[in-house]
C-alpha positions as CSV (number, residue, x, y, z in Angstrom):
1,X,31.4,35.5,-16.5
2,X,28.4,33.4,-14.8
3,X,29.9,30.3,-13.2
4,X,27.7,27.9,-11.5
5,X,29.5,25.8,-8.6
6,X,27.7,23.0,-7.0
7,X,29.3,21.1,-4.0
8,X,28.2,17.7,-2.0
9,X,30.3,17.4,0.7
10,X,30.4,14.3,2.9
11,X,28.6,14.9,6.4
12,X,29.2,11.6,7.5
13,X,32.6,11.4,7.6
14,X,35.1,13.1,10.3
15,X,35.3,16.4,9.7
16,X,32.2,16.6,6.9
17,X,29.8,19.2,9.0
18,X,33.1,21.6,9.6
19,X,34.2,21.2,5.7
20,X,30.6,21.7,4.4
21,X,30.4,24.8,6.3
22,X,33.4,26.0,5.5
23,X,32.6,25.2,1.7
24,X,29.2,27.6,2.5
25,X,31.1,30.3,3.6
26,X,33.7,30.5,0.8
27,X,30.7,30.5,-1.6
28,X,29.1,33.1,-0.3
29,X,32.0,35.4,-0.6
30,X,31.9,35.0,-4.1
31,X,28.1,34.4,-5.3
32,X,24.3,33.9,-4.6
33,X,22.9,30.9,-3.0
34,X,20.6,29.5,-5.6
35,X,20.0,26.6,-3.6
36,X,21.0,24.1,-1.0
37,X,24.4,23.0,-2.4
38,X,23.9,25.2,-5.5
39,X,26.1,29.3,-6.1
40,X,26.0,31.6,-9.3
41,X,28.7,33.7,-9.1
42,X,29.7,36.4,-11.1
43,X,33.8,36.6,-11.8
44,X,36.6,37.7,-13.5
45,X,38.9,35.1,-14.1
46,X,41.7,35.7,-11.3
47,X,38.4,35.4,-8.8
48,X,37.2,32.3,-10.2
49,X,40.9,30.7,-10.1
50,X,41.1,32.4,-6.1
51,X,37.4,30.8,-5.3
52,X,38.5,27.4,-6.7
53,X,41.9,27.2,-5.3
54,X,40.1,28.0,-1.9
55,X,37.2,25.2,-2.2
56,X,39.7,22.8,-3.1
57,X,41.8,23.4,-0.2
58,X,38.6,22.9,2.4
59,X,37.2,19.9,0.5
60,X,38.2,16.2,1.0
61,X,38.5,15.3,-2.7
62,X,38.4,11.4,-1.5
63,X,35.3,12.0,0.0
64,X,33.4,15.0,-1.0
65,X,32.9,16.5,-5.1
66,X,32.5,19.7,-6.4
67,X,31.8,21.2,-10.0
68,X,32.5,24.1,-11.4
69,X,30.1,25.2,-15.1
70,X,31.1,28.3,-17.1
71,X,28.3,29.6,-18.6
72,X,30.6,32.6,-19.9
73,X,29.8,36.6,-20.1
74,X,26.9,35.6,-22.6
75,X,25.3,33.5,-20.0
76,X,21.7,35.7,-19.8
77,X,18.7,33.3,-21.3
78,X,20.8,30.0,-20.2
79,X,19.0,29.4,-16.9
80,X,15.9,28.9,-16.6
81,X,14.0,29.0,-13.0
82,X,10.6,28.0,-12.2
83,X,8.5,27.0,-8.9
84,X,9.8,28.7,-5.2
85,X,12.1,30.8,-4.4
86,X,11.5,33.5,-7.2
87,X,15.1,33.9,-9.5
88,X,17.4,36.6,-8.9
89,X,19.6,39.0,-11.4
90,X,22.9,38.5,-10.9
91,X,24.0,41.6,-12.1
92,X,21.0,43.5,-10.9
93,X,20.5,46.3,-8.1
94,X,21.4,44.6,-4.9
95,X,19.7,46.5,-2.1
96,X,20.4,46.0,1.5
């Protein structure tokens, strides 16, 4: 399943440039960087539960949000991108 996580983590606070990395780099393990605070992942359910459990032990729920949208296994033609940074496949070819 496609889920889309967006984050806004609270820089000014103590702590807030550590957290929002740390947020960054849990994302990554899981999905693409779409865009600034912005991750498509593709998961199976015990890794989205292992991703979210993760991001809400880094995050300062008093101070910082994140959100979490299922767009399900039927999720292709949901999304729509347009202007920079051409779109991605998420399960296409990844070459490296």
């Amino acid at each position: 399943m496609l889920i889309l996580v967006t984050y806004d983590v609270n820089t000014e606070s103590e702590g807030g440039q550590a957290r929002l990395r740390k947020v960054a780099k849990c994302c990554v393990k899981y999905g693409q960087r779409v865009q600034n605070s912005v991750f498509e992942c593709v998961l199976d359910e015990s890794q989205y539960k292992e991703m979210q459990h993760q991001l809400l032990n880094i995050i300062d729920e008093e101070k910082d949000s994140l959100r979490f949208y299922n767009l399900g296994n039927k999720y292709q033609g949901k999304a729509e991108h347009f202007g920079a940074k051409e779109g991605y496949r998420a399960e296409g070819v990844l070459m490296m």
